[in-house]
VMD Tcl script that draws the C-alpha trace (Angstrom):
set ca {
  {0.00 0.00 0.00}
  {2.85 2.13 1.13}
  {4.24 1.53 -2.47}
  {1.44 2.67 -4.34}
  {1.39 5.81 -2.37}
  {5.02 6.49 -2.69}
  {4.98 5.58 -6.73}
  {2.25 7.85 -6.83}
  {4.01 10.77 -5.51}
  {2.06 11.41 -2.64}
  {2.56 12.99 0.80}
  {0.52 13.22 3.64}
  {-1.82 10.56 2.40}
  {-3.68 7.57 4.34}
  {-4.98 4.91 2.56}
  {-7.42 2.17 4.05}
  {-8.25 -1.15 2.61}
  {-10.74 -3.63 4.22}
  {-11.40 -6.73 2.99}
  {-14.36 -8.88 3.86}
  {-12.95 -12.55 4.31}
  {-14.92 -14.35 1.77}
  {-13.40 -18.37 3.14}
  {-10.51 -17.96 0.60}
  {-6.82 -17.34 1.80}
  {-5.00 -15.58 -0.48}
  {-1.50 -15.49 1.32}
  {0.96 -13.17 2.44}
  {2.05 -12.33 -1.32}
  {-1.20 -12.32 -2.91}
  {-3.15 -9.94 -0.12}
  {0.03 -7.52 -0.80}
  {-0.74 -7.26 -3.95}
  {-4.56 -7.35 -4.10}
  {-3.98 -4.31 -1.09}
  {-1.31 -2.23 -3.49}
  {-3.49 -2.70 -6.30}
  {-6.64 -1.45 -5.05}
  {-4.37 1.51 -3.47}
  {-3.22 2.19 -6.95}
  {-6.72 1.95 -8.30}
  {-8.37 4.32 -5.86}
  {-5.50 6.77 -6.62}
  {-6.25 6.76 -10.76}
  {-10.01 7.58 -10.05}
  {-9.41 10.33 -7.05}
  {-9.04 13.77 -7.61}
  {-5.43 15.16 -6.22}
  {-5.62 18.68 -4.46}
  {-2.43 20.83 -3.81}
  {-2.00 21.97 -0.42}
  {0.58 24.48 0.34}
  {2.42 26.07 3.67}
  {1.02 29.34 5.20}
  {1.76 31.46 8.00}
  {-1.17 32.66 9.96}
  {-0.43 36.49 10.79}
  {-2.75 38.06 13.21}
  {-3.02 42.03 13.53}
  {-5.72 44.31 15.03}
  {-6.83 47.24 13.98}
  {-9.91 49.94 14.39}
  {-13.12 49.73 12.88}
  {-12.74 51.74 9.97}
  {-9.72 50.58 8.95}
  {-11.79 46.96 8.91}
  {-12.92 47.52 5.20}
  {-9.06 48.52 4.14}
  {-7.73 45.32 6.11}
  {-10.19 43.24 4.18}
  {-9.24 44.52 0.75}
  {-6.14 44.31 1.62}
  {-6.03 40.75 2.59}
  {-7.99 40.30 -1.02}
  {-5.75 42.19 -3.22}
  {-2.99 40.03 -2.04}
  {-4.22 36.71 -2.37}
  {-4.43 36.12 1.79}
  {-7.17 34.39 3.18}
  {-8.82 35.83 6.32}
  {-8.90 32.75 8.52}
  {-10.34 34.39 11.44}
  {-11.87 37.73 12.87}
  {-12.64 38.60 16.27}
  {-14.92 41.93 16.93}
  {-14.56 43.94 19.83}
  {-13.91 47.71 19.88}
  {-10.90 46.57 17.71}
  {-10.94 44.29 14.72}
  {-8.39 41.49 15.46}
  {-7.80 39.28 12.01}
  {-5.83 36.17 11.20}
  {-4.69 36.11 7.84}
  {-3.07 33.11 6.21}
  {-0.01 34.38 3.65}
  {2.23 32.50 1.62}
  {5.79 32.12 3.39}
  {7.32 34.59 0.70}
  {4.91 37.27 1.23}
  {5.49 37.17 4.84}
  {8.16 40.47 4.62}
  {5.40 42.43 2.71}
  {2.51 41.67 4.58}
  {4.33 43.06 8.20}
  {4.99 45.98 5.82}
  {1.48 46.55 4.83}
  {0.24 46.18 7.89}
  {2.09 48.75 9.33}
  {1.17 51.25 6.61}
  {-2.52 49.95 7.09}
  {-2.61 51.43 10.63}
  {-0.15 53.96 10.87}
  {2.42 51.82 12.43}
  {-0.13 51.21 15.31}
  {-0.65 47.37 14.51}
  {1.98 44.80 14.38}
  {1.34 41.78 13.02}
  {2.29 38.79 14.89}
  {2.67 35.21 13.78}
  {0.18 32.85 14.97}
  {1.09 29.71 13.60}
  {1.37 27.49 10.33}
  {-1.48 26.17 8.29}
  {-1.72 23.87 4.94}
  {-4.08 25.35 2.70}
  {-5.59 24.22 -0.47}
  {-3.22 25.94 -3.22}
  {-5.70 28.57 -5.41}
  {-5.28 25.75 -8.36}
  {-6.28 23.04 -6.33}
}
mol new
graphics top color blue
foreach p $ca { graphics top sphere $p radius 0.5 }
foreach p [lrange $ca 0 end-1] q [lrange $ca 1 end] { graphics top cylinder $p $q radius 0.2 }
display resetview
């Protein structure tokens, strides 16, 4: 099973077989195979989807420079993982690792220099492609 996956180029992928015992023994060599090949079939008929590295970057902000943030998170291709309300706006953004230096930047022009962003963590993310 582990060989299908790996000839498939595949990462951080489970498979799962289960076989209902039908009163024939196949064997050591023959389940292997039977499991690896229905492995290899399920991966021809599934659908693959990219998933790529982000850091989660949380800043706050005021209310009226919500709208800005937002755009700004859209213009950029960041996806605004989380917002908390309060009398301040806090948002987590997810960015792409390479953006990282321009997104503190923008943030900082956002607000004046008020906000810094702070990383929160790491997320995998469906790429925008897949």
């Amino acid at each position: 099973m582990l060989r299908a996956l790996t000839e498939a180029g595949l990462t951080g992928t489970v498979a799962v077989v289960s076989r209902q015992f039908g009163g024939r023994l196949l064997g050591a060599g023959r389940l292997t195979r039977t499991y690896r090949e229905a492995v290899a079939r399920a991966i021809e008929n599934a659908e693959t989807a990219l998933r790529r590295l982000h850091v989660l970057l949380r800043f706050r902000c005021n209310l009226a420079e919500s709208g800005p943030a937002e755009g700004m998170a859209a213009r950029n291709g960041w996806r605004v993982v989380g917002r908390e309300w309060a009398a301040q706006v806090t948002y987590t953004c997810a960015v792409p690792p390479e953006q990282v230096p321009r997104a503190l930047g923008l943030v900082a022009e956002l607000t004046s220099g008020r906000a810094e962003a702070t990383v929160a963590g790491h997320r995998f993310l469906p790429s925008a492609g897949g």
